[in-house]
C-alpha positions in Angstrom: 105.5 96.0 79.7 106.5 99.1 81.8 109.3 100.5 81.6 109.6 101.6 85.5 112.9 100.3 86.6 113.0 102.8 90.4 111.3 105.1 92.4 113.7 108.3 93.7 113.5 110.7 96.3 112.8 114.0 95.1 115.3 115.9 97.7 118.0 113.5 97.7 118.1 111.3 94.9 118.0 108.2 96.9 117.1 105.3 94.9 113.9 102.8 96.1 112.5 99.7 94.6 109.0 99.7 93.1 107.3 99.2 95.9 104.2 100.3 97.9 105.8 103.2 99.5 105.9 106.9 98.8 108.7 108.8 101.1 112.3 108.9 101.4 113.8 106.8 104.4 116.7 109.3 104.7 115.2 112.6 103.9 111.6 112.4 104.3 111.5 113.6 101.2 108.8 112.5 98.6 108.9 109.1 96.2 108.6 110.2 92.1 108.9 106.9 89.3 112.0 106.9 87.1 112.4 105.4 84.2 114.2 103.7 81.3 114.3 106.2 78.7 116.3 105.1 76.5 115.0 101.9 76.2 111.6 103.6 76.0 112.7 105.6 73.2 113.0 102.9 71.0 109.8 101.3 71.7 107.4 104.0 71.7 106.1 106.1 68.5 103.9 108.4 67.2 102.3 105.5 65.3 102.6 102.8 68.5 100.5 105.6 69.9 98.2 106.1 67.5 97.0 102.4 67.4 96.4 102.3 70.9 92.8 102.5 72.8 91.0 105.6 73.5 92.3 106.0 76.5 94.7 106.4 78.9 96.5 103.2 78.1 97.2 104.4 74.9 100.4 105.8 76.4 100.8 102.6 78.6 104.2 102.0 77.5 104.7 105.9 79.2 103.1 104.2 82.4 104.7 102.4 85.4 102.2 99.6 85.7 101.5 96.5 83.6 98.5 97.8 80.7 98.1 94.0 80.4 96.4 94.2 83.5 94.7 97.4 83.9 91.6 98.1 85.7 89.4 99.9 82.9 86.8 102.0 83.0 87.6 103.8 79.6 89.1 106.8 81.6 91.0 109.6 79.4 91.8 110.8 76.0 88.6 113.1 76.2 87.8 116.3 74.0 90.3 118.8 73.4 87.6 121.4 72.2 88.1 124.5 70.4 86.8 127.3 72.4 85.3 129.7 69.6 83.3 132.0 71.4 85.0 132.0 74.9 87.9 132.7 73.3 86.3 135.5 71.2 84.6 136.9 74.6 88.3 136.9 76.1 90.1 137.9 73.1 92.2 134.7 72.3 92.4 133.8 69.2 93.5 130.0 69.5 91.8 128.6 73.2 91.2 125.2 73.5 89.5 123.7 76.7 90.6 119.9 77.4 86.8 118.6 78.7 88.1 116.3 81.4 84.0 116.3 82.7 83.4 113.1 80.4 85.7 110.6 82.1 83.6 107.8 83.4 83.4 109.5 87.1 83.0 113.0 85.6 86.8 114.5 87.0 90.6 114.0 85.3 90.9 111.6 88.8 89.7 108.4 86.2 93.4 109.0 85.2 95.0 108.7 88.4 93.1 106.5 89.8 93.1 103.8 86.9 97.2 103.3 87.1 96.7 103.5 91.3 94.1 100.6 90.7 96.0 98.6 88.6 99.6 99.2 90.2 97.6 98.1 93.6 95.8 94.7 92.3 99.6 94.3 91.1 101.0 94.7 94.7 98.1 92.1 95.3 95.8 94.3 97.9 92.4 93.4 97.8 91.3 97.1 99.4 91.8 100.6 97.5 91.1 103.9 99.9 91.6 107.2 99.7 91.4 110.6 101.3 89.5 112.9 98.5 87.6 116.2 98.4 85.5 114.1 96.6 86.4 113.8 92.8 89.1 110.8 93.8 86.7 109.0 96.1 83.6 108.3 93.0 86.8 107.1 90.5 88.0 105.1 93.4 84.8 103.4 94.4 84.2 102.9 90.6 88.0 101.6 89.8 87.3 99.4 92.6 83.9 97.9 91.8 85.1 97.5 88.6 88.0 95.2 90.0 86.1 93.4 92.6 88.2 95.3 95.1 86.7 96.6 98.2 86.5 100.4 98.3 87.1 102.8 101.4 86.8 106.2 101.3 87.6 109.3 103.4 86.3 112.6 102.8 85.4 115.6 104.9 81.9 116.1 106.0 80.4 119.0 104.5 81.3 117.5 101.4 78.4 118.4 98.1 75.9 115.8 98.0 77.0 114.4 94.3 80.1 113.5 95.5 78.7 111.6 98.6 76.3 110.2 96.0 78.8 109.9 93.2 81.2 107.0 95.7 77.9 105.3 97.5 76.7 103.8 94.3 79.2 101.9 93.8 78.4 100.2 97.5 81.8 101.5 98.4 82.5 102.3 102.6 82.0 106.1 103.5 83.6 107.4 106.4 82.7 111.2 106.8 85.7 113.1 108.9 85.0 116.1 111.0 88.1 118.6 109.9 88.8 119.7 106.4 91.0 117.6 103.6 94.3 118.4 105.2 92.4 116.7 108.6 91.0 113.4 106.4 94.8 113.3 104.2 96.6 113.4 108.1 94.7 109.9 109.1 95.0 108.6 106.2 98.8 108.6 106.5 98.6 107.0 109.9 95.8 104.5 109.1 98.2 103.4 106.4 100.9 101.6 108.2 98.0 99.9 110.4 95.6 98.3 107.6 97.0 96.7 104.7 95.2 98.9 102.0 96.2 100.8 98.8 95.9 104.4 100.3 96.0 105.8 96.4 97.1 109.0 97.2 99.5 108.3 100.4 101.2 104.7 99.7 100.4 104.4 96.1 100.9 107.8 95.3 104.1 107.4 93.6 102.3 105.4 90.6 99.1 107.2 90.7 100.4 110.9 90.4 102.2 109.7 87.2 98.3 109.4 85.4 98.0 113.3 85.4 100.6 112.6 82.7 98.4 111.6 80.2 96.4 115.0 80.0 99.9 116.5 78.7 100.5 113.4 76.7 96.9 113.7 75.0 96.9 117.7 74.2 100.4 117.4 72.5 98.7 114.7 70.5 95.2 116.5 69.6 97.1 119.7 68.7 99.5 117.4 65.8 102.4 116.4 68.2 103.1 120.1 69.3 103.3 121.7 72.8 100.3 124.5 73.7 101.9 127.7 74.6 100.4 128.5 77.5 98.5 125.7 79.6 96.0 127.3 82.3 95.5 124.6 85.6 93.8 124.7 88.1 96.0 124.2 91.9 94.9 122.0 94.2 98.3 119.2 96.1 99.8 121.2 92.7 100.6 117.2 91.7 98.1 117.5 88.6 100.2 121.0 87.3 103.3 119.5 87.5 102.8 116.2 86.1 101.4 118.2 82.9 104.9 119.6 82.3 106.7 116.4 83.1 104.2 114.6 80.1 105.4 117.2 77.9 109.1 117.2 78.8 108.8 113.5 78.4 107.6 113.5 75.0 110.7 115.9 74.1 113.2 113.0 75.6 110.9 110.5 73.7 111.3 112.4 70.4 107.7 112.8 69.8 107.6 116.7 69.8 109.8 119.3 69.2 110.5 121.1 71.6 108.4 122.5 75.1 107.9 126.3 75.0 105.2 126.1 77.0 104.1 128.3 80.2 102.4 127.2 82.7 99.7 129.0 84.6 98.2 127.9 88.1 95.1 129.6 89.4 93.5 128.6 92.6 90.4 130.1 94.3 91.7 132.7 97.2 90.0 131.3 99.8 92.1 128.5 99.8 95.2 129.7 98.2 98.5 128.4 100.0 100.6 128.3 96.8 99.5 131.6 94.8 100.6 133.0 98.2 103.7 132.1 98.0 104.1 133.2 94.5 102.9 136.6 95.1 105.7 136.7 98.2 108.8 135.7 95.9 109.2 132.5 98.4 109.3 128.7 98.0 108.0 128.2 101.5 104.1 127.6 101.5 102.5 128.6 104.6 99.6 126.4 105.4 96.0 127.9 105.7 92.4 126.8 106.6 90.4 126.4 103.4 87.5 129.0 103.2 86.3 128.6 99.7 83.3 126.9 97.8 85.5 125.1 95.4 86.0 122.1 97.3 88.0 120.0 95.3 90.7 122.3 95.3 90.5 123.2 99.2 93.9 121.6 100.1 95.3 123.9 102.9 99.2 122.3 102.9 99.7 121.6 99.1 101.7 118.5 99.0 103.3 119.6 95.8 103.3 123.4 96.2 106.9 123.9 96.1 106.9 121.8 92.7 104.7 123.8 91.2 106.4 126.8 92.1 109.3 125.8 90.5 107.6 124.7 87.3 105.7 128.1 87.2 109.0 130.0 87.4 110.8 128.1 85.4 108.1 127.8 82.6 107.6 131.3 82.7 104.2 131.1 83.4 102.0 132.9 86.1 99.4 132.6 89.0 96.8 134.0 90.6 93.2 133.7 93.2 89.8 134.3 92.7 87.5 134.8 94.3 84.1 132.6 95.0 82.0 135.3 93.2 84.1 135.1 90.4 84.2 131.0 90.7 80.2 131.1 89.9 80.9 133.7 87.2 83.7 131.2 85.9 80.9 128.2 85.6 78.5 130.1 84.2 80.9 131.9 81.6 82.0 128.7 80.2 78.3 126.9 80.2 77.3 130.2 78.5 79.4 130.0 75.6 81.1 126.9 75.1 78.0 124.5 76.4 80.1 122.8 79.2 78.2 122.5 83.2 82.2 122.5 84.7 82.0 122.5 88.1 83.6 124.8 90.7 87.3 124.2 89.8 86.2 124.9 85.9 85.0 127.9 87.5 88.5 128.9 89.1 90.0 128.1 85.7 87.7 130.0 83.5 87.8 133.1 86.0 91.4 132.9 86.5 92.0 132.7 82.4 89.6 135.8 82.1 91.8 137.7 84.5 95.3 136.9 83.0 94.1 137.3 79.5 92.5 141.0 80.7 96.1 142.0 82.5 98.0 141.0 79.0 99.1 137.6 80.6 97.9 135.4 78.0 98.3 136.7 74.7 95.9 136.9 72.0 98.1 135.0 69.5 99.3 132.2 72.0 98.0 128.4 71.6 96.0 128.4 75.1 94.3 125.2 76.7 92.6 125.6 80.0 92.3 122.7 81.7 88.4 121.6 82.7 88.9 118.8 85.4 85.1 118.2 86.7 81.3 118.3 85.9 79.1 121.0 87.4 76.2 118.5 88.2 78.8 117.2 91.7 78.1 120.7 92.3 74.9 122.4 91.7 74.9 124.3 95.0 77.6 126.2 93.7 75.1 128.4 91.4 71.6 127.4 92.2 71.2 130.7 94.1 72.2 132.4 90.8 70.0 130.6 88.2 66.9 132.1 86.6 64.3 129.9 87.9 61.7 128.5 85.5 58.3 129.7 84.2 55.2 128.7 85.8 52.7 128.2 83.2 49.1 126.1 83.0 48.9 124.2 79.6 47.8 126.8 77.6 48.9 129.3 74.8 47.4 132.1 76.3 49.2 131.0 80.0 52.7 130.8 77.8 52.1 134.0 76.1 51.3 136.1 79.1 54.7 134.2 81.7 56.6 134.5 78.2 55.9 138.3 77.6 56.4 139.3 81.7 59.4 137.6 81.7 61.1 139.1 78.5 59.7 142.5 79.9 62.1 142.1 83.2 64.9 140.2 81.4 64.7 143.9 79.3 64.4 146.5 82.0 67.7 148.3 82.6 69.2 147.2 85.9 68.7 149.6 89.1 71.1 152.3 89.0 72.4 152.0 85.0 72.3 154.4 83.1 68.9 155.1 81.0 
């Protein structure tokens, strides 16, 4: 049972059924799920909780769909790993990284996209699309495969070649735009009132933004039914940050933590950085830009979101910031270096961007930190290849090891050009 009972305009307050639709008739403004909490409150536990799945649906009582239902791939309620040496490297002495690269599709969009998937099969469409950077389009194909659904996809295309691999195995339709994300999201808006599809992120959206939920949902949890101190996200629509903080504040109206003390910082890579923009210029107003950046899953040029997140990063007292794509590859390789995880280029933007605040005095030492990993590196190896030390060409003999072995630990411990001797 769900305990959905409207969707509201986020502007006005105008109350909507729950149905397919995501914007306000009145003010344009955007579609958000309400909910009854009070009759929530005394349904759902700590224990209720516990009981549940491994999953997402753990917290289905939180969700506004019908669990009864659900389209399952297992998506959610993955690692919340204690970062040892990172946070030794970066001087924090409590860092935890939330490893959302082992969902079923390998990004947090398993989350989103199982309530989407099952809120649509309950709207009875037969079709579930999407306009993705890439993440959303393999959990959508999937989700939909797994439903006997058919799956269409749009994505922009110079998209990586795992994600264009990562949607086609699950036979789902392709269509490759010319134009970035912002281009591919734009048709998608207007293809929805001609086709009678579950657009997850324009008609569906409503339901399927209220999944990123569960990551706050799932840390309170894994840290004994407490709130982190300081939460480090990556920005992308800025829908993912602020649903974190709703999770959390709903737990507080639920009575299953304390209190939320928590501040939330956004980091986004600078070639595509709308909303750290607009934080750095004391404004709400994001100013659209063309992404220029390597991490492609957060190239969004006109955040949907971005004033949301602004707010929530004011008033969490948390902060923001860009990096660069040099620093990106630094960020993947920092945090496959020491804590063992292949992230890809948005773990990058996250580990970078938690380097930086923690070096400026941002995060502090003593703080309960989790960064926020939302994909796996292997969608995007092009991202570092070009940095990698390539490997050792040897015939099959001791001597041939031996001689590769010893040249190679000769370079790896020659000073670099212009260091000091």
């Amino acid at each position: 049972m769900s305990f959905a009972n409207a969707l509201r305009c986020r502007e006005c307050n105008r109350e909507y059924p729950l149905d397919p639709i995501y914007v306000c008739e009145f003010c344009f403004g955007p579609l958000e799920v309400v909910y009854d909490y009070a009759a929530m409150r005394k349904a759902v536990s700590r224990e209720s909780i516990e009981r549940g799945p491994a999953s997402v649906w753990r917290y289905a009582d939180l969700l506004p769909c019908d669990a009864d239902a659900a389209v399952d791939i297992q998506a959610g309620f993955t690692p919340l790993i204690k970062a040892e040496r990172l946070g030794e490297e970066l001087g924090l002495r409590h860092l935890y990284l939330k490893n959302d690269c082992v969902n079923p599709t390998w990004s947090f969009k398993d989350r989103v996209v199982a309530v989407a998937a099952t809120k649509a099969r309950e709207f009875g469409f037969k079709t579930l699309a999407c306009a993705s950077t890439g993440n959303l389009a393999n959990s959508v194909a999937a989700h939909a495969a797994r439903a006997g659904m058919e799956a269409i996809v749009f994505i922009p295309s110079d998209l990586e070649q795992g994600k264009i691999t990562g949607s086609s195995v699950y036979d789902a339709t392709l269509i490759a735009v010319d134009g970035s994300y912002d281009d591919v999201n734009r048709l998608c808006s207007e293809l929805t009132g001609q086709y009678p599809w579950a657009f997850v992120n324009v008609n569906v959206r409503p339901y399927y933004a209220e999944g990123s939920k569960t990551l706050g949902y799932e840390v309170a949890e894994q840290l004994g039914w407490r709130a982190p101190d300081h939460c480090i996200v990556p920005l992308a629509s800025g829908s993912l940050y602020v649903k974190i903080w709703k999770g959390l504040q709903e737990l507080v109206k639920l009575g299953l933590i304390d209190s939320v003390h928590t501040k939330m910082s956004g980091v986004q890579a600078a070639g595509c950085s709308p909303i750290i923009s607009a934080w750095d210029s004391g404004t709400r107003n994001i100013r659209p830009v063309q992404p220029r950046t390597i991490a492609k899953s957060l190239a969004i040029g006109n955040p949907a979101d971005g004033f949301y997140a602004l707010e929530v990063m004011a008033e969490s007292g948390g902060s923001g910031l860009a990096v660069s794509d040099e620093e990106v590859v630094e960020g993947i390789r920092l945090l496959a270096r020491t804590e063992g995880i292949f992230a890809e280029t948005a773990g990058g933007v996250v580990c970078s961007g938690l380097k930086r605040l923690a070096a400026a005095g941002r995060v502090d030492r003593d703080e309960v930190v989790v960064a926020f990993i939302t994909g796996a590196g292997l969608k995007t190896q092009e991202a570092v290849m070009d940095t990698l030390t390539p490997p050792l060409q040897i015939e099959p003999t001791i001597a041939s090891f031996e001689k590769a072995f010893g040249e190679r630990s000769v370079v790896e411990a020659r000073p670099a050009a212009g260091s000091a001797s």
